[in-house]
HTML snippet that shows the backbone in 3Dmol.js (N, CA, C, O; Angstrom):
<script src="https://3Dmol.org/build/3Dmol-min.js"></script>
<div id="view" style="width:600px;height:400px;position:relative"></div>
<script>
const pdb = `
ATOM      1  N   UNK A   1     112.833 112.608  94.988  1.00  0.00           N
ATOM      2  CA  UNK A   1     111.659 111.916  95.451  1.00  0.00           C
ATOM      3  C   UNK A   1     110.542 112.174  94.437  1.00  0.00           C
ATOM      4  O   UNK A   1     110.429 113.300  93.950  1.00  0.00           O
ATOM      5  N   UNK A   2     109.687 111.153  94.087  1.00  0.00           N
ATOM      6  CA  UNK A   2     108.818 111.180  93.397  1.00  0.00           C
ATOM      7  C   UNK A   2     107.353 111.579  94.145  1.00  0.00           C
ATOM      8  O   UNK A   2     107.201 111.385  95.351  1.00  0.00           O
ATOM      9  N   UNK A   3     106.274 112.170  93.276  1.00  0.00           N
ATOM     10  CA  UNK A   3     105.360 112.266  94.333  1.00  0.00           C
ATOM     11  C   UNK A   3     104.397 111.351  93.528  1.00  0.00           C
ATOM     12  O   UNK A   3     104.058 111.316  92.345  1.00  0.00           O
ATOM     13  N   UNK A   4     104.091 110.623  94.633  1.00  0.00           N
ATOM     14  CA  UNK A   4     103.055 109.363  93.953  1.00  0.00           C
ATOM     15  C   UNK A   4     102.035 108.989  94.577  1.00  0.00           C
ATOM     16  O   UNK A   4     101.395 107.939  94.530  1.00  0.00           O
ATOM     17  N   UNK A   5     101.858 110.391  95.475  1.00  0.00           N
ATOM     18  CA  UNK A   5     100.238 110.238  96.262  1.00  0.00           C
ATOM     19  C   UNK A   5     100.353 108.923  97.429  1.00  0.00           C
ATOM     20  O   UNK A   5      99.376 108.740  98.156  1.00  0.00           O
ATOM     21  N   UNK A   6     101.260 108.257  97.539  1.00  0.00           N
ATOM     22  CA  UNK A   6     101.402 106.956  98.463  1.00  0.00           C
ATOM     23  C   UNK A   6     100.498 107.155  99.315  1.00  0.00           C
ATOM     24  O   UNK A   6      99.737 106.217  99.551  1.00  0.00           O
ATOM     25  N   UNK A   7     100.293 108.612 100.123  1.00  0.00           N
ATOM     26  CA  UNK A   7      99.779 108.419 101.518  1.00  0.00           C
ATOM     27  C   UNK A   7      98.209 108.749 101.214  1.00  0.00           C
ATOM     28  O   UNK A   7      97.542 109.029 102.210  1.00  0.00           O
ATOM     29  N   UNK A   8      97.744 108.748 100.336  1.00  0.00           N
ATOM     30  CA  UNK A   8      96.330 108.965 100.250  1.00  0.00           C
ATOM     31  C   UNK A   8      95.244 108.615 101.027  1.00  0.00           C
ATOM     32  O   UNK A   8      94.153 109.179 101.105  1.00  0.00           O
ATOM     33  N   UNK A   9      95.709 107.478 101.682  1.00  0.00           N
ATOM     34  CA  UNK A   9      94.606 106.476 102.622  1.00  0.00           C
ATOM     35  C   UNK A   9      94.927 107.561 103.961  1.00  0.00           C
ATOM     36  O   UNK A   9      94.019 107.419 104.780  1.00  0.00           O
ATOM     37  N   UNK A  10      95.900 108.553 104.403  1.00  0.00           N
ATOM     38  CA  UNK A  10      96.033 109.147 105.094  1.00  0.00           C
ATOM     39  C   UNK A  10      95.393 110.643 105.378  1.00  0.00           C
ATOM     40  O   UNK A  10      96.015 111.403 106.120  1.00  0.00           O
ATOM     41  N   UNK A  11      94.579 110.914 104.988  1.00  0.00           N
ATOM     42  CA  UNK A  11      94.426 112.453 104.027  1.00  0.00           C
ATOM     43  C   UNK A  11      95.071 113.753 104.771  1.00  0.00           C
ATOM     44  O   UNK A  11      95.824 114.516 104.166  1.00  0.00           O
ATOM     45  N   UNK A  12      94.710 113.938 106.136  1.00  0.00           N
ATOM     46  CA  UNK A  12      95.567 114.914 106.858  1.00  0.00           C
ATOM     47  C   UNK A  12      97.016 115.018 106.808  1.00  0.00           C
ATOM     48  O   UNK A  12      97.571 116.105 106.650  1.00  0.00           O
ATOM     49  N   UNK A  13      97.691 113.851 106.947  1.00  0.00           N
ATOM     50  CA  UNK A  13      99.075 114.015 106.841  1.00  0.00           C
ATOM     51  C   UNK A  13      99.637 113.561 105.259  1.00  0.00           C
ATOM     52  O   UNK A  13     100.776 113.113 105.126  1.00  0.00           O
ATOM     53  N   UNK A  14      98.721 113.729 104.104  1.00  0.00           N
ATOM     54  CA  UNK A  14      99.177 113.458 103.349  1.00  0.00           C
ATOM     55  C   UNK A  14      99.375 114.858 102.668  1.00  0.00           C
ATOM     56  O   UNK A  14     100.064 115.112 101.680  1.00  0.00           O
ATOM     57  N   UNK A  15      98.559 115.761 103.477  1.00  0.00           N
ATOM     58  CA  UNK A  15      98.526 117.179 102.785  1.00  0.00           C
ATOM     59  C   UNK A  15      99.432 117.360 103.273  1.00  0.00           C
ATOM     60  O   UNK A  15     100.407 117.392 102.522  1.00  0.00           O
ATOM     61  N   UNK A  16      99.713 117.601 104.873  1.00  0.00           N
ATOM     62  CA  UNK A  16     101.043 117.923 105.559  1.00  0.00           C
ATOM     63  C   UNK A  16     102.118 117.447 104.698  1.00  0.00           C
ATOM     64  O   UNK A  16     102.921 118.254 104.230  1.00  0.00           O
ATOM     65  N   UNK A  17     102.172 116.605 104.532  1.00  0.00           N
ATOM     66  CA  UNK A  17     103.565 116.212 104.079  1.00  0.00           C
ATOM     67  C   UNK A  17     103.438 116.906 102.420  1.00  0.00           C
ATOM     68  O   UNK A  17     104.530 117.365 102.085  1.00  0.00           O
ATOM     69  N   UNK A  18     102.757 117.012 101.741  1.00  0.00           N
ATOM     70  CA  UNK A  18     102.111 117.382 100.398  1.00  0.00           C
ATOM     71  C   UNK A  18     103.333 119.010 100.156  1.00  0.00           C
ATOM     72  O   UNK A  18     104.284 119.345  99.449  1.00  0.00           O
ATOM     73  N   UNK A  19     102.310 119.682 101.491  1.00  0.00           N
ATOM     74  CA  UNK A  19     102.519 120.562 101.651  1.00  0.00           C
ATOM     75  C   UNK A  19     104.454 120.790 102.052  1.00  0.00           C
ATOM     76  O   UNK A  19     105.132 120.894 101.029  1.00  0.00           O
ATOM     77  N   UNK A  20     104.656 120.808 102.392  1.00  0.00           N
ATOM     78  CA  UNK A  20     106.459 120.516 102.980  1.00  0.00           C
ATOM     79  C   UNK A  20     106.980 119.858 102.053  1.00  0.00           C
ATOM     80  O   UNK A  20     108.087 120.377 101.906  1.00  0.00           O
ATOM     81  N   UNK A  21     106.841 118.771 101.102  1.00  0.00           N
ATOM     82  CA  UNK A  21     107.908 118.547 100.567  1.00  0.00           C
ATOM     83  C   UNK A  21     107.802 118.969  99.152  1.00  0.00           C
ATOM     84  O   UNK A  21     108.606 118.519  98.335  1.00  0.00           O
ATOM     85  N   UNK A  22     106.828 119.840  98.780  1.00  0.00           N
ATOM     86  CA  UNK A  22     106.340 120.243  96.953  1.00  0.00           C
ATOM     87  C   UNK A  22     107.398 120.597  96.477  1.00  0.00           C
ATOM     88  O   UNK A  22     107.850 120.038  95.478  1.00  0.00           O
ATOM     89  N   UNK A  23     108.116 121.750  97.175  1.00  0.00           N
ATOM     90  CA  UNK A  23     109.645 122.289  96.067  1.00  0.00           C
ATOM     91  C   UNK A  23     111.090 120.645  95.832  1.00  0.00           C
ATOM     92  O   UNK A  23     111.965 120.653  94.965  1.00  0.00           O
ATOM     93  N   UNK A  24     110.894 119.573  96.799  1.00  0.00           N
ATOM     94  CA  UNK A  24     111.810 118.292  96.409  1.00  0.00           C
ATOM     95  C   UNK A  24     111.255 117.660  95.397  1.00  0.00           C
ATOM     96  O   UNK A  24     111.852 117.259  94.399  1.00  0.00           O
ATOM     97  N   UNK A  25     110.084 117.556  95.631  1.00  0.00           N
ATOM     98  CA  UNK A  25     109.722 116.521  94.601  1.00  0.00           C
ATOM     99  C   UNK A  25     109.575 116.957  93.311  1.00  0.00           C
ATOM    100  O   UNK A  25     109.295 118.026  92.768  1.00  0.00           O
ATOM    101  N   UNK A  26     109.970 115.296  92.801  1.00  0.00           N
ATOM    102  CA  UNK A  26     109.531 115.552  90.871  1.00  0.00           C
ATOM    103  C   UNK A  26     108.111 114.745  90.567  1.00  0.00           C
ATOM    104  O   UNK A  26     107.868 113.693  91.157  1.00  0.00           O
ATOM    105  N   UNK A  27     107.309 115.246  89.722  1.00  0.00           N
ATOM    106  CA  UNK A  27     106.389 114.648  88.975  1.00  0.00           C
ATOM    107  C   UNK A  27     106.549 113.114  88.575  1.00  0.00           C
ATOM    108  O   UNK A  27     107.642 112.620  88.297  1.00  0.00           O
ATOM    109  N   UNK A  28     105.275 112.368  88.575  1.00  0.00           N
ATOM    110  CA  UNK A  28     105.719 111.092  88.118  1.00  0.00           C
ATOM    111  C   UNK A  28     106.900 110.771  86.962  1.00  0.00           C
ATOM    112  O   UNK A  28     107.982 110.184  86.951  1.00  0.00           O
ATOM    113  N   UNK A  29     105.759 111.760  85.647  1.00  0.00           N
ATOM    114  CA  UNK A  29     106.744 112.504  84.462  1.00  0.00           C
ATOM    115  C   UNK A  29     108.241 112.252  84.762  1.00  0.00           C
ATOM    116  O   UNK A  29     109.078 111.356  84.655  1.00  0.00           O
ATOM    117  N   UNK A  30     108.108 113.696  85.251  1.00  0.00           N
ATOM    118  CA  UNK A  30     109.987 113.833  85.474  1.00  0.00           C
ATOM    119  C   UNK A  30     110.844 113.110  86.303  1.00  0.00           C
ATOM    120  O   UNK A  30     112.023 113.398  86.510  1.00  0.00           O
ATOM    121  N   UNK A  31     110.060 111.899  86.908  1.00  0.00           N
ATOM    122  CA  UNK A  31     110.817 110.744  87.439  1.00  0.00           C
ATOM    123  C   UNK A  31     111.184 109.632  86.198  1.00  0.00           C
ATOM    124  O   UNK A  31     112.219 108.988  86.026  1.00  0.00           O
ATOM    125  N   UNK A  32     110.123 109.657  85.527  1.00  0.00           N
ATOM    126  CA  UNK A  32     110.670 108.512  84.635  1.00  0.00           C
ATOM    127  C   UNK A  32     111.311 109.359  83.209  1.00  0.00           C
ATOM    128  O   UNK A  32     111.304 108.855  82.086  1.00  0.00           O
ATOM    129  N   UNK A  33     111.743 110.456  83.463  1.00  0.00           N
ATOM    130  CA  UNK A  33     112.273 111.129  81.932  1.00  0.00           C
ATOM    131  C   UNK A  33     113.538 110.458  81.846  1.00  0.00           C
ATOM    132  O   UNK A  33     114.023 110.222  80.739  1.00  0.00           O
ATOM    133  N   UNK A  34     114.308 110.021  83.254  1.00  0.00           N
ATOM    134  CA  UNK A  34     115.883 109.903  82.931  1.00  0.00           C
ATOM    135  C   UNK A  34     116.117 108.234  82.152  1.00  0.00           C
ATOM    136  O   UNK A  34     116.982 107.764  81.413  1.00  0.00           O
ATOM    137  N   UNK A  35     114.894 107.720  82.752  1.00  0.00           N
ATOM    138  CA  UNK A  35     115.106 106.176  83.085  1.00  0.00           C
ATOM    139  C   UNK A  35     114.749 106.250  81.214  1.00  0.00           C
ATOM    140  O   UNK A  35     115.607 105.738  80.494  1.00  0.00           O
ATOM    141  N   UNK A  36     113.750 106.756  80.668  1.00  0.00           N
ATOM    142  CA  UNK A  36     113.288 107.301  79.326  1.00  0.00           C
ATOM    143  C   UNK A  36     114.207 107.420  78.541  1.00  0.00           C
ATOM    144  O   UNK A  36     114.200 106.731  77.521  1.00  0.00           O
ATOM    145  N   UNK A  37     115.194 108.278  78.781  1.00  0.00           N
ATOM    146  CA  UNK A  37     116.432 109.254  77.644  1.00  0.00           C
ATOM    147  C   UNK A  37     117.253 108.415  78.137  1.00  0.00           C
ATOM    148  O   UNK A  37     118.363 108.795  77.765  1.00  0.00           O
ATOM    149  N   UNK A  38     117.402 107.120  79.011  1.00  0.00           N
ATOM    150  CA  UNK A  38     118.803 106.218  79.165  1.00  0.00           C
ATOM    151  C   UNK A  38     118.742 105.114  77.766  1.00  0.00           C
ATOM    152  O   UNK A  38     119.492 104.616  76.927  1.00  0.00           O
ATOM    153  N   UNK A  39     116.801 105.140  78.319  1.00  0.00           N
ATOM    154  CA  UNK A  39     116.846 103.839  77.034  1.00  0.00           C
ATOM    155  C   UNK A  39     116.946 103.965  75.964  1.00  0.00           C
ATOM    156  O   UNK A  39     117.481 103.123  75.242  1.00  0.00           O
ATOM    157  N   UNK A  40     116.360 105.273  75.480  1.00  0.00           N
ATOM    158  CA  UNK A  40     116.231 105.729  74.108  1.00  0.00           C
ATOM    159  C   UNK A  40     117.176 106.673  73.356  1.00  0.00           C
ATOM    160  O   UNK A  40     117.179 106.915  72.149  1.00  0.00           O
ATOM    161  N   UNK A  41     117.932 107.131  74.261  1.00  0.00           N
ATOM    162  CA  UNK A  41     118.954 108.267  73.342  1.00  0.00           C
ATOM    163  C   UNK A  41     120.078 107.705  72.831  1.00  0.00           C
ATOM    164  O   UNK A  41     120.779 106.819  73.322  1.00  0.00           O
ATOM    165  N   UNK A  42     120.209 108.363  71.679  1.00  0.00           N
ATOM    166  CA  UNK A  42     121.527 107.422  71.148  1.00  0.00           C
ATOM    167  C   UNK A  42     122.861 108.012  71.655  1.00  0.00           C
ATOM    168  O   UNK A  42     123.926 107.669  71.142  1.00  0.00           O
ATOM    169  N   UNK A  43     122.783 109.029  72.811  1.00  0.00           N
ATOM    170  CA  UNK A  43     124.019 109.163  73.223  1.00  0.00           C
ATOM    171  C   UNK A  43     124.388 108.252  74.498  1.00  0.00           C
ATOM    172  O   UNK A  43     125.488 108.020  75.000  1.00  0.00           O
ATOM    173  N   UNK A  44     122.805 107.712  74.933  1.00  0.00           N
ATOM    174  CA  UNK A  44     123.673 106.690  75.793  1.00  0.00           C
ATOM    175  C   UNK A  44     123.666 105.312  75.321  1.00  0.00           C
ATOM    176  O   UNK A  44     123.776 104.332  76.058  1.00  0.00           O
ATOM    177  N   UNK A  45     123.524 105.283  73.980  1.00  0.00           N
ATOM    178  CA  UNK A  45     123.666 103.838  73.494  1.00  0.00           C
ATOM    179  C   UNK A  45     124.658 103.023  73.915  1.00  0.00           C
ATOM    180  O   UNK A  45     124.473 101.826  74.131  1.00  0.00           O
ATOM    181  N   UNK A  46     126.106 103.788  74.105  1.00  0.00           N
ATOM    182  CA  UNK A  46     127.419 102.791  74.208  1.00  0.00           C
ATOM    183  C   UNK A  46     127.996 102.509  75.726  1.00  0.00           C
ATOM    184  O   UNK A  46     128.776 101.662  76.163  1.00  0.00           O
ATOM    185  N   UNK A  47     126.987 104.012  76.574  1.00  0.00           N
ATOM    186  CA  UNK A  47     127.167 103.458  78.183  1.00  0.00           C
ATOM    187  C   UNK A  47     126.464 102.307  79.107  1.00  0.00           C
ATOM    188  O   UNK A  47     125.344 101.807  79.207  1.00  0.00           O
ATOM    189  N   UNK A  48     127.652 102.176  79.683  1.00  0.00           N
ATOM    190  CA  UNK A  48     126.811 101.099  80.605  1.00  0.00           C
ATOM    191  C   UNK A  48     127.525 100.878  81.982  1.00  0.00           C
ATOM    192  O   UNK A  48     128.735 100.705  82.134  1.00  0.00           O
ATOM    193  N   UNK A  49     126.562 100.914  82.963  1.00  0.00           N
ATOM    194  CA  UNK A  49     126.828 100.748  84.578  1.00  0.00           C
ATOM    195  C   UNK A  49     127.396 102.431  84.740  1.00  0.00           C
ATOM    196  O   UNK A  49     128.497 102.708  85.216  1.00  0.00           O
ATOM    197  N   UNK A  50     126.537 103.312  84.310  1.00  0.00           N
ATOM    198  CA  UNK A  50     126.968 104.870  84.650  1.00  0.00           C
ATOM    199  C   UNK A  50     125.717 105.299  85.609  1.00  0.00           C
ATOM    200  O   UNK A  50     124.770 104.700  86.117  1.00  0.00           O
ATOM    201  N   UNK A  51     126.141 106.482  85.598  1.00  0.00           N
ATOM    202  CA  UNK A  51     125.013 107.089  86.990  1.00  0.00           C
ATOM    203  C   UNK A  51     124.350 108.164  86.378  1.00  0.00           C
ATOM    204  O   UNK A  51     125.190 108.959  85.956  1.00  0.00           O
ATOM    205  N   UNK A  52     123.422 108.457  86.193  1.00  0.00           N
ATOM    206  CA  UNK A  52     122.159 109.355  85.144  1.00  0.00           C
ATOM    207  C   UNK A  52     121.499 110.005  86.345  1.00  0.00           C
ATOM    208  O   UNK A  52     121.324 109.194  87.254  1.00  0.00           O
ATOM    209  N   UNK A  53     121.170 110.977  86.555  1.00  0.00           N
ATOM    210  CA  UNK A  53     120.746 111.767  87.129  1.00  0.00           C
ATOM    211  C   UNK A  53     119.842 113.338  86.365  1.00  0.00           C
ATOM    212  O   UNK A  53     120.577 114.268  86.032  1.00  0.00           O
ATOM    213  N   UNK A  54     118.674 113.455  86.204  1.00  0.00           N
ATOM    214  CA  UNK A  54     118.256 114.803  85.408  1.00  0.00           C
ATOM    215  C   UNK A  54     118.484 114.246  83.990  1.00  0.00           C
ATOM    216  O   UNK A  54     118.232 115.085  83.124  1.00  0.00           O
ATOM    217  N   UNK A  55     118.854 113.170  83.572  1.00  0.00           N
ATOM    218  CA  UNK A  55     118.770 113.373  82.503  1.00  0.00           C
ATOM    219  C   UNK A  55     120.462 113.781  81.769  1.00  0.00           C
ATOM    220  O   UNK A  55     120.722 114.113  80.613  1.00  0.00           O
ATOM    221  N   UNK A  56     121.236 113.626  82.756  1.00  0.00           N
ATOM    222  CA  UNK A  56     122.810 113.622  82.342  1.00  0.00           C
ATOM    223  C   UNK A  56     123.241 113.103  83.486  1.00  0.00           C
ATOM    224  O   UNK A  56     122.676 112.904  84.561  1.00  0.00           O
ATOM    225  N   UNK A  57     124.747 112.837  82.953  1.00  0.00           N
ATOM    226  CA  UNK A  57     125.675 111.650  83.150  1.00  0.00           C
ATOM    227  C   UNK A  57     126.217 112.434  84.783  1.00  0.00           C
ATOM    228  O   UNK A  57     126.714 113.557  84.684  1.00  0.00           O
ATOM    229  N   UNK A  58     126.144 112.053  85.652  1.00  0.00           N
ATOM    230  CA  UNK A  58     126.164 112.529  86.922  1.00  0.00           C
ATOM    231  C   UNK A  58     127.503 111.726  87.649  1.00  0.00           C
ATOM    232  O   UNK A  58     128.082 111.986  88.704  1.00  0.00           O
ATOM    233  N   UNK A  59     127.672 110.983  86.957  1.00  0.00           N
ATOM    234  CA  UNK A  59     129.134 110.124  87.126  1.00  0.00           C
ATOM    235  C   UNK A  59     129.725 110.873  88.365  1.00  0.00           C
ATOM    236  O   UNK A  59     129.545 110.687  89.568  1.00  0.00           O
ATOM    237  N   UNK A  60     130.475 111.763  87.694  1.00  0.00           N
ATOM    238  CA  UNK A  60     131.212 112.957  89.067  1.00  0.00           C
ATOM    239  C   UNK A  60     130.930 112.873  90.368  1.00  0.00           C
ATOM    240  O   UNK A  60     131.833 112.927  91.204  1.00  0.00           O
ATOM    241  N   UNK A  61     129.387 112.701  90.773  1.00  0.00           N
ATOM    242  CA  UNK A  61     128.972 113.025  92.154  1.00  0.00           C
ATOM    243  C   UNK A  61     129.075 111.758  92.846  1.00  0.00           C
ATOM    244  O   UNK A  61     128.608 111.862  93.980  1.00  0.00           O
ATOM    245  N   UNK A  62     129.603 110.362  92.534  1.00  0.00           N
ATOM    246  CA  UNK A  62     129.799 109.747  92.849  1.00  0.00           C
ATOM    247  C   UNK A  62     130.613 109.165  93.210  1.00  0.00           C
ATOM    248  O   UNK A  62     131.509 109.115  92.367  1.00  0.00           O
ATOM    249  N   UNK A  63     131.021 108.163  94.878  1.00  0.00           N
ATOM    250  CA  UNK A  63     132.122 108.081  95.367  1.00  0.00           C
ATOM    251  C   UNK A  63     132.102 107.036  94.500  1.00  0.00           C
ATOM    252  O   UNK A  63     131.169 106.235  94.458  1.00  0.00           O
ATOM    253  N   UNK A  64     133.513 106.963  93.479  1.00  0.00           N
ATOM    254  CA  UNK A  64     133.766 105.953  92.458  1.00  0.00           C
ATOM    255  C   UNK A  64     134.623 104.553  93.618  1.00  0.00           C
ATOM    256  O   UNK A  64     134.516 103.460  93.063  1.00  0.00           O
ATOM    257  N   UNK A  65     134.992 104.508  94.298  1.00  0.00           N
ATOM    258  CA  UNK A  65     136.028 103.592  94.692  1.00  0.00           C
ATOM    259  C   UNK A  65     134.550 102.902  95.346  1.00  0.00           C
ATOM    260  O   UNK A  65     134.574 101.671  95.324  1.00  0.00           O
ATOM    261  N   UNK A  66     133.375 103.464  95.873  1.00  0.00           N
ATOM    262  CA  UNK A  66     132.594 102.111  96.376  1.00  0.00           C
ATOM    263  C   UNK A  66     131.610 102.352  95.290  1.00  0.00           C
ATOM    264  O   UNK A  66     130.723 101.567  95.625  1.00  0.00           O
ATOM    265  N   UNK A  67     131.244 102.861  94.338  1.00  0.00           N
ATOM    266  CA  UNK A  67     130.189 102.535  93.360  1.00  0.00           C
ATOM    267  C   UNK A  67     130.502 101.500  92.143  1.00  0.00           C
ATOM    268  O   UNK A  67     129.659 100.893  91.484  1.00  0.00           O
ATOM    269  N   UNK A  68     132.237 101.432  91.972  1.00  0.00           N
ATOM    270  CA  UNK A  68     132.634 100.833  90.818  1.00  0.00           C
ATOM    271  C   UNK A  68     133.369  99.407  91.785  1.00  0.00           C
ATOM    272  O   UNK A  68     134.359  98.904  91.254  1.00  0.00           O
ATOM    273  N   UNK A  69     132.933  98.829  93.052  1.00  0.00           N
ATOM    274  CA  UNK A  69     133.626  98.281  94.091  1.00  0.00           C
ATOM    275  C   UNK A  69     132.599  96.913  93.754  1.00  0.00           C
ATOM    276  O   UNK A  69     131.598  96.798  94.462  1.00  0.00           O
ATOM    277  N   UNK A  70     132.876  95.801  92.583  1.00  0.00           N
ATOM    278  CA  UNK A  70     132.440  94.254  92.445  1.00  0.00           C
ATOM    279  C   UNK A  70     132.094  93.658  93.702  1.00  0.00           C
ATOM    280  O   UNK A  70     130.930  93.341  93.945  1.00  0.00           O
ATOM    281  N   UNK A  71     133.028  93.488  94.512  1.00  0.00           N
ATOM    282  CA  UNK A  71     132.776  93.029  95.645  1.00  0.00           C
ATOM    283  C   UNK A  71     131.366  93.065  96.672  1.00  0.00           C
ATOM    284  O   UNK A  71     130.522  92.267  97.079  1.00  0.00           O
ATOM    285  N   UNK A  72     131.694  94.507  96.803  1.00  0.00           N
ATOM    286  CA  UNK A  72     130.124  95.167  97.820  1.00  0.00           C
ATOM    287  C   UNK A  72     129.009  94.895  96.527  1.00  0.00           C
ATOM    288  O   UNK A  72     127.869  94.606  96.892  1.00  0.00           O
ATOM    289  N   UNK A  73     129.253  94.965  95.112  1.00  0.00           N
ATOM    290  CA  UNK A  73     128.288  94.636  94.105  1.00  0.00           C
ATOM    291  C   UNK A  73     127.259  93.547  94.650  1.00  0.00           C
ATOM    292  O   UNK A  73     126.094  93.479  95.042  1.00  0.00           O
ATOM    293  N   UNK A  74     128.520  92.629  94.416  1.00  0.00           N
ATOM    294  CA  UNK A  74     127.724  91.274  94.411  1.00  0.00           C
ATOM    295  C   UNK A  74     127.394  91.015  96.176  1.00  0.00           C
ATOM    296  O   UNK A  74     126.522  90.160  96.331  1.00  0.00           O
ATOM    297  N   UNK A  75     127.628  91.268  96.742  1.00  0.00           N
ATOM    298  CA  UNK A  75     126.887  91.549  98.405  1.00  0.00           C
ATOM    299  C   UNK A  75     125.740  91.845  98.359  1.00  0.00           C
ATOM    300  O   UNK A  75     124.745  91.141  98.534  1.00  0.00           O
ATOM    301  N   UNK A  76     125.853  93.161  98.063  1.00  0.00           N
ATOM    302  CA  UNK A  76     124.389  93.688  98.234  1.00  0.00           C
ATOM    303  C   UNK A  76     123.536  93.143  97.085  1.00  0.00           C
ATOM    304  O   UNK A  76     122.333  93.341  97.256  1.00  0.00           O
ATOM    305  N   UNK A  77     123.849  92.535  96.012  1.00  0.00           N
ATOM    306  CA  UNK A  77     122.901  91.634  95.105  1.00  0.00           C
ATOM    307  C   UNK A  77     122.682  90.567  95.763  1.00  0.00           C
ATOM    308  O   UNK A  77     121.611  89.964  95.704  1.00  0.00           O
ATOM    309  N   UNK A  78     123.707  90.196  96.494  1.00  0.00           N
ATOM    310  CA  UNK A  78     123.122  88.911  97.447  1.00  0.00           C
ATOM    311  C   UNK A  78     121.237  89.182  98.692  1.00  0.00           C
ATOM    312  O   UNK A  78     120.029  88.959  98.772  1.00  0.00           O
ATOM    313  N   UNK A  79     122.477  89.819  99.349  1.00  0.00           N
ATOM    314  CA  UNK A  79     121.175  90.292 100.475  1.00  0.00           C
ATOM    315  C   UNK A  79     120.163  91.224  99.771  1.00  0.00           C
ATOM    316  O   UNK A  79     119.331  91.606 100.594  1.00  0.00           O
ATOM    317  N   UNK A  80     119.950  91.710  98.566  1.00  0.00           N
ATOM    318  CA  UNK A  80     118.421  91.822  98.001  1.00  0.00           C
ATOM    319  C   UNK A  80     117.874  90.355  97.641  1.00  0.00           C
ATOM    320  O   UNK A  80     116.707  90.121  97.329  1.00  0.00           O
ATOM    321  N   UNK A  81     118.478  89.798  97.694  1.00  0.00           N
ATOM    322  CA  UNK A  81     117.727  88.281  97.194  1.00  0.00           C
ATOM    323  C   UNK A  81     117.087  87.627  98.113  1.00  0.00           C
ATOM    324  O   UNK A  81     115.902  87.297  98.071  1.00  0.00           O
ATOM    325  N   UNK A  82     118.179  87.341  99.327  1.00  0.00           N
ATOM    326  CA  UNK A  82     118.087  86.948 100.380  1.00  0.00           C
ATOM    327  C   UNK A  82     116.280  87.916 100.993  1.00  0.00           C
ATOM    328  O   UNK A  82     115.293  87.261 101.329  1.00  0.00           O
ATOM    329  N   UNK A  83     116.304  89.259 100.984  1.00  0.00           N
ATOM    330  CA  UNK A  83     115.208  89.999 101.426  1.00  0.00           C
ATOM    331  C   UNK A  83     114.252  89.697 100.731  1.00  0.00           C
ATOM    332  O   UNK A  83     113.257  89.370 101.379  1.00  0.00           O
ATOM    333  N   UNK A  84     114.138  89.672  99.437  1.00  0.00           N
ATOM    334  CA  UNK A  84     113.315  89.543  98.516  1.00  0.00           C
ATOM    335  C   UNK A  84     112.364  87.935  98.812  1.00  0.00           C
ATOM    336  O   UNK A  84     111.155  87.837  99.017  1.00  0.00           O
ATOM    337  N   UNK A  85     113.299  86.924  98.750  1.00  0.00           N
ATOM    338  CA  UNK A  85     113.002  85.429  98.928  1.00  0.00           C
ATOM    339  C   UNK A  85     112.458  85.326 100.672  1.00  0.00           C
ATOM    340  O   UNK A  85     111.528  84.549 100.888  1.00  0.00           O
ATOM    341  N   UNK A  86     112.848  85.842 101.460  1.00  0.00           N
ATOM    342  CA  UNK A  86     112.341  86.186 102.632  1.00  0.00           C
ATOM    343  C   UNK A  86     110.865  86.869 103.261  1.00  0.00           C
ATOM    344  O   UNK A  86     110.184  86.484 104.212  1.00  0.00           O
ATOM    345  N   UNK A  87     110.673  88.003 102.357  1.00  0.00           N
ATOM    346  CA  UNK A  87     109.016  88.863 101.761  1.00  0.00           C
ATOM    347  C   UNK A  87     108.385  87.691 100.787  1.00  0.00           C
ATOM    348  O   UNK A  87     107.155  87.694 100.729  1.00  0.00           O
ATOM    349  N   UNK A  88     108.827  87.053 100.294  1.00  0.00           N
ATOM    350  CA  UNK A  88     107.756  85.846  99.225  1.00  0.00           C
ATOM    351  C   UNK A  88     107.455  84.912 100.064  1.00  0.00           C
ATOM    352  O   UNK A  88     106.381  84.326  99.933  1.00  0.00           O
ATOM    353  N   UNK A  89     108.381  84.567 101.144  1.00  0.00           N
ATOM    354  CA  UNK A  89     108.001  82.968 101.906  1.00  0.00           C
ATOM    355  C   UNK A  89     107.269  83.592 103.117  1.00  0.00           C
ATOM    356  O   UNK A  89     106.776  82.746 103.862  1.00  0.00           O
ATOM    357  N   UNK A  90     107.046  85.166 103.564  1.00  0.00           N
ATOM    358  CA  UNK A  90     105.968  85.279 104.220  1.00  0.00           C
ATOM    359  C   UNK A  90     104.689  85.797 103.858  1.00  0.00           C
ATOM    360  O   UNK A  90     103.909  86.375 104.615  1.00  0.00           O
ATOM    361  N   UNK A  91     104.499  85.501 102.416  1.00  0.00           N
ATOM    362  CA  UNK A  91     103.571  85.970 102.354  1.00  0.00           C
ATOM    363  C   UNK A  91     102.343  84.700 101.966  1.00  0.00           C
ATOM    364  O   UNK A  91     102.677  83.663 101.393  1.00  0.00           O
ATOM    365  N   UNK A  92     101.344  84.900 102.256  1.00  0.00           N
ATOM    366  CA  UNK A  92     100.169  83.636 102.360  1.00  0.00           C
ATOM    367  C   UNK A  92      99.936  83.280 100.938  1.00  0.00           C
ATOM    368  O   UNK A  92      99.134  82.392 100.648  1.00  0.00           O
TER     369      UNK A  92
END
`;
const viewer = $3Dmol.createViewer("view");
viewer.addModel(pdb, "pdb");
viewer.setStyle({}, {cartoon: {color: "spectrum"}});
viewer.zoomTo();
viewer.render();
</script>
């Protein structure tokens, strides 16, 4: 989880929660370091559709039979569209 101040308009429960979740969270920083060293390192120049986590290849922790599964792929690329086009036509 990133901490990105979201609840600011909240201030009491933004400390509460501030407070309780400080040791999960990463810095804006260290949220975007992985997305950073995917684009730019030349060791991940030749991967593609892998799982990056910290800043290494985290592949392992993943159930491969539904992450590498085309099918549920293109599903759930469907119904983000479907949601997406749904949030645009209600909005004024």
């Amino acid at each position: 989880m990133i901490n990105t101040n979201i609840s600011r308009g909240y201030p009491v429960f933004s400390k509460i929660v501030s407070i309780i979740t400080k040791p999960f969270v990463k810095t804006v920083q260290q949220g975007a370091a992985t997305t950073v060293y995917c684009a730019v390192s030349p060791d991940c120049e030749n991967d593609s559709a892998k799982y990056y986590e910290s800043c290494w290849d985290d592949e392992n922790s993943l159930q491969k039979v539904l992450a590498h599964d085309q099918e549920f792929q293109d599903a759930l690329w469907e119904q983000s569209l479907k949601f997406v086009k749904k949030f645009e036509e209600s909005r004024p």
